[in-house]
N, C-alpha and C positions, 0 to 999 in steps of 0.2 A: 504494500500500500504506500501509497507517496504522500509529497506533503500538501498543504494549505493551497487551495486553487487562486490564480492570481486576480485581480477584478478585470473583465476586458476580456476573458478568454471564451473561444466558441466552445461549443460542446467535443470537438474531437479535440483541442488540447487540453479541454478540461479533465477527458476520460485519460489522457495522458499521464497529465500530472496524478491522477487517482490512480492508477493504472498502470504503472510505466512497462509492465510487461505486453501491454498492445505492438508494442513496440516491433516484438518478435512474432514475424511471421508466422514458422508454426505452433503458435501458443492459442490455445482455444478455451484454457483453466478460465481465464480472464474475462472471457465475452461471456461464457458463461455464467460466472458468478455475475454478470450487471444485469444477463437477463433473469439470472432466479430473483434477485431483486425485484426486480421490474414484476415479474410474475409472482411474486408475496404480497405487493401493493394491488393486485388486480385481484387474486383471491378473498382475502381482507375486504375489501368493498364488498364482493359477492357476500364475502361472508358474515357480517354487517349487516348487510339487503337481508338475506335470511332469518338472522334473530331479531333485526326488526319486526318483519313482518310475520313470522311464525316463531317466535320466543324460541327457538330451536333449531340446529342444525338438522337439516331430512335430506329423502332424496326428492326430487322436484316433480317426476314423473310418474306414473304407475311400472314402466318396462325396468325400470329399477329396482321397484319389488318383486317384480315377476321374476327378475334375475337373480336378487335374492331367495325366490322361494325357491325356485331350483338348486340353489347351489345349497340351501340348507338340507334337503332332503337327502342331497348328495352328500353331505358332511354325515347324515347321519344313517347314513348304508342305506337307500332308499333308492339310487338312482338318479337319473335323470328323468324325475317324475313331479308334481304338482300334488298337494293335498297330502292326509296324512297315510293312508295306502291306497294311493293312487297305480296305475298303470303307466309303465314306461314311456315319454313322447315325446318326441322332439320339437318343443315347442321354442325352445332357445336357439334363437342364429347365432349367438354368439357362445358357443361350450367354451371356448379358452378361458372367457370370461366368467364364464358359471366356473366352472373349477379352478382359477386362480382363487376365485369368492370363497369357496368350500373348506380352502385351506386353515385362513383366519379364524374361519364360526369353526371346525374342528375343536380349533385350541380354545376356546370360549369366549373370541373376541365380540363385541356385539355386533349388529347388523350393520346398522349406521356407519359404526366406526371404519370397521370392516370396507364397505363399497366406498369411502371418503376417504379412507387410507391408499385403499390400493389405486384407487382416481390419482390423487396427488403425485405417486411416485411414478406411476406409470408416466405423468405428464413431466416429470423433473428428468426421465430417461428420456424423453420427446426432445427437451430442451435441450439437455445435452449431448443428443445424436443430430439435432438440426443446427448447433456450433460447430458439428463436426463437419455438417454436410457443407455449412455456409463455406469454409476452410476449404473445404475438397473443390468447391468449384472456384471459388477466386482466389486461392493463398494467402488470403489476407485474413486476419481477426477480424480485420473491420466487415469482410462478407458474413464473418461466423454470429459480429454481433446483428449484424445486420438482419441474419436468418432467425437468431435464437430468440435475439430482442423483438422482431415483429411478432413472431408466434405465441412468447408471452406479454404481449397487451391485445390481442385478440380478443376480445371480449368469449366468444364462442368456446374458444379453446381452456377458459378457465370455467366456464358455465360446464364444461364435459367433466374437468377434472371433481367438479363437485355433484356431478350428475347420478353417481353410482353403477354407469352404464361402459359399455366398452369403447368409448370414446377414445379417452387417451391409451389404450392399450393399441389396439388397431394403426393409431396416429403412431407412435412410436416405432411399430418395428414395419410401415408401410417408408418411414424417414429411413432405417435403419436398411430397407432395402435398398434403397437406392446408393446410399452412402457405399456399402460394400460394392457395390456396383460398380459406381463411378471410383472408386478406390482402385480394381481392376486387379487384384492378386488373385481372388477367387470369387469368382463371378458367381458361378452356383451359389455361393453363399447368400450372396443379395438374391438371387432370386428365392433362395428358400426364405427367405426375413419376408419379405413381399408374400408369396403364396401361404405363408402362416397366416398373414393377415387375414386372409379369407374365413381363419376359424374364428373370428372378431368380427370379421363383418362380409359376407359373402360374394358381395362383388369386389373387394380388391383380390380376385384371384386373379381379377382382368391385369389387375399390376404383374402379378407373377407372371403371366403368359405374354406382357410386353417385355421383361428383360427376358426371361428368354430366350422368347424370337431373336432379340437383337444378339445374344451370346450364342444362337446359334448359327445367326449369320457372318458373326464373325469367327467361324471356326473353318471356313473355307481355306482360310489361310494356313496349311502347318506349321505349329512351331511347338515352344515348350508348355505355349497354354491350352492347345488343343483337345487335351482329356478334361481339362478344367470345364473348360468351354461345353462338352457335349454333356458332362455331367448336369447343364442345367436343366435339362429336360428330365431326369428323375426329379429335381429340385424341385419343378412346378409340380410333376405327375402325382409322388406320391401324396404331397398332403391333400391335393385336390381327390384323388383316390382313396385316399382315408376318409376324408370328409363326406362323402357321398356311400362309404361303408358304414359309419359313425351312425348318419340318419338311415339307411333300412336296417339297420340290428336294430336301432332303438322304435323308431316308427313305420318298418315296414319298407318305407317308401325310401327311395334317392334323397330329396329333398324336407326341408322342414316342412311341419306340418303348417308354420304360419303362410308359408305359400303358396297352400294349396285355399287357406280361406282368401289370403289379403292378393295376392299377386298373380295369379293362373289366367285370371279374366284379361289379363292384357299381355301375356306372356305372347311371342310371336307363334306357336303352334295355335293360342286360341284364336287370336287375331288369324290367322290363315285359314282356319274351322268356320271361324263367320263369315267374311269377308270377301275370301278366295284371294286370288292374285292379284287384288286390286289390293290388298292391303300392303303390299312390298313395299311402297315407296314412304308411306307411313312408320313403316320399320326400320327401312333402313337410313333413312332419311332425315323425317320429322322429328321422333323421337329423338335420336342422338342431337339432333339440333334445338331441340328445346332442351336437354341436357346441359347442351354448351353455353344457350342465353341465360338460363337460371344461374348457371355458375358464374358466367362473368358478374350476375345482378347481384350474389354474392356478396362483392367485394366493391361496393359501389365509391368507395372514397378509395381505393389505390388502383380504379382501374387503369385509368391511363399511366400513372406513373410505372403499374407495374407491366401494362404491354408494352410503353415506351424499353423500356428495359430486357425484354423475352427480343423484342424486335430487334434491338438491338446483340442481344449476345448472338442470334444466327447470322448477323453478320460478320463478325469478326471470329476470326480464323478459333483464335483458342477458346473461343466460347463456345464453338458448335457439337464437340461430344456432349456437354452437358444441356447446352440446349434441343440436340437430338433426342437426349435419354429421357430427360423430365419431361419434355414439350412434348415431344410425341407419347409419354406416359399421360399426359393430361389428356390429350385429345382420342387416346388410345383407351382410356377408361370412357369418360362421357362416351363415345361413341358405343361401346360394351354393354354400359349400363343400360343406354338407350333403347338397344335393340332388343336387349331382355325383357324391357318392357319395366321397368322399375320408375315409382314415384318418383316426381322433383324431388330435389335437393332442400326445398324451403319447408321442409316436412319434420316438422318437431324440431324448431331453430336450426335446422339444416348441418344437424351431425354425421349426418353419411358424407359430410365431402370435407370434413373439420381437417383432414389431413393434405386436401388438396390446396391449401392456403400457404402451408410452412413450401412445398414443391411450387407455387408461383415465387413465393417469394428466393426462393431457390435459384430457379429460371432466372427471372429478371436481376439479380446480382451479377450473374454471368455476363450480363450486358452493361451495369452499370460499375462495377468497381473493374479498376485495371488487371491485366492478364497475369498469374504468377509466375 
């Protein structure tokens, strides 16, 4: 920590003087601790908001207790079941998250605590894989604060952490994917971080099946990464193949059972059942482009700064692996999700895409801080 800030100084040699390990390149300890700062202060208000208004810290939604009653059942040898002898279902898209939950109530942590604890820390490993990320794509701390500080004052992304839901778990190892990715020792790695994902929330499998692709197409080339490289395609397969064994052991069927009430009606096989072949261009088309409108309406106060910045890193030479990896990860989901037929984004403060904000902001560094 450095000394007394001088009067007169802007914010970067203010963080300097506070700071002076900014200094060094690849130091990320630093951006870090300014963004958990930052993201103490944005909790703290939420958490304020809260016992104001309900004298108590809770979970905000019902899908939080849902998630809890599963994982309680499951702590107490019952399964993946609801009620108190209930029948097996797979009513939870997100089991990483029911069974991280099961662990704490095991040991007799309470509910609350439990879904508000593991929120937290899962969000403070977000933080500190998207300093890493920021680092990996411009060399600079100042990308890493750039990355880690935007993602904690996010309003959205500190409302997950206290959500009780799989918010920041998903957010975390979908950042965690990419980061090994674009790190490039072991590609398969990133792609399994990413296809994890999917057991937290079931369309970032479309993440795992875009690194991938791209680790498979660059295996054309022989050299010493070549087995690396082709190993990503176990990387995505198996847990996407677990997961689809996971729900017919437990419910019979492929898929959750929440999809067969809430999401089957606009799945692309229904849509072709009704429709016929007039409905292609609606699938392949509209949807993923209402996909893409929702998300940029997102993010209504950085849009432009933050296209200016995506636009900018595909032009410049050292900006384009990460602006290929991320940017087409973005456009590579929305489209995915679209086709599947999945609600907008703006659907319960628009936590299905909490992690797609830290990956813009990602992007757009690429094009606004200088090359490393």
């Amino acid at each position: 920590m450095g000394g007394p800030v001088p009067a007169g100084q802007g914010p970067r040699e203010a963080l300097l003087v506070c700071f002076p390990e900014m200094k060094t390149p690849g130091d990320t300890t630093r951006p870090f601790l300014v963004a958990l700062l930052l993201f103490g202060g944005v909790l703290l208000l939420f958490a304020l908001r809260c016992l104001h208004t309900n004298g108590a810290l809770s979970i905000p939604l019902d899908d939080g207790w849902i998630h809890l009653a599963f994982a309680r059942n499951l702590a107490e040898g019952l399964g993946f079941s609801l009620g108190a002898q209930a029948a097996p279902v797979s009513g939870s898209t997100a089991p990483l998250w029911t069974l991280l939950l099961s662990l704490p109530l095991a040991l007799g942590v309470g509910p609350v605590a439990s879904a508000l604890g593991l929120g937290i820390f899962f969000s403070l490993l977000a933080l500190w894989t998207a300093a890493r990320l920021g680092k990996a794509v411009t060399g600079s701390p100042w990308g890493a604060l750039w990355l880690a500080g935007g993602l904690a004052l996010a309003p959205r992304f500190a409302w997950g952490a206290l959500s009780g839901m799989e918010i920041p778990l998903f957010t975390w190892l979908v950042l965690l994917g990419f980061l090994l990715f674009l790190e490039g020792k072991r590609p398969w790695a990133g792609v399994l971080a990413a296809s994890a994902a999917g057991w937290a929330r079931p369309e970032c499998f479309a993440l795992g099946a875009w690194l991938a692709a791209l680790a498979l197409s660059r295996n054309r080339k022989k050299g010493p990464g070549a087995k690396s490289t082709l190993s990503a395609l176990p990387a995505f397969l198996l847990p996407l193949l677990a997961w689809f064994a996971f729900h017919y052991l437990v419910y019979g069927r492929l898929l959750p059972s929440t999809f067969y009430v809430k999401a089957a009606a606009g799945s692309p096989a229904a849509l072709l059942a009704r429709q016929g072949i007039s409905a292609l261009p609606g699938i392949l088309l509209l949807q993923p482009l209402e996909q893409l409108t929702s998300f940029v309406g997102y993010f209504p106060g950085w849009n432009l700064f933050l296209a200016a910045g995506a636009a900018t890193a595909f032009l410049k030479r050292e900006g384009r692996k990460p602006a290929l990896v991320i940017g087409g990860g973005i456009l590579f989901f929305a489209f995915a999700r679209g086709v599947l037929g999945f609600s907008g984004p703006w659907l319960q403060h628009g936590r299905y895409y909490t992690f797609l904000f830290p990956l813009w902001l990602a992007l757009s560094a690429a094009g606004l801080f200088p090359p490393p």
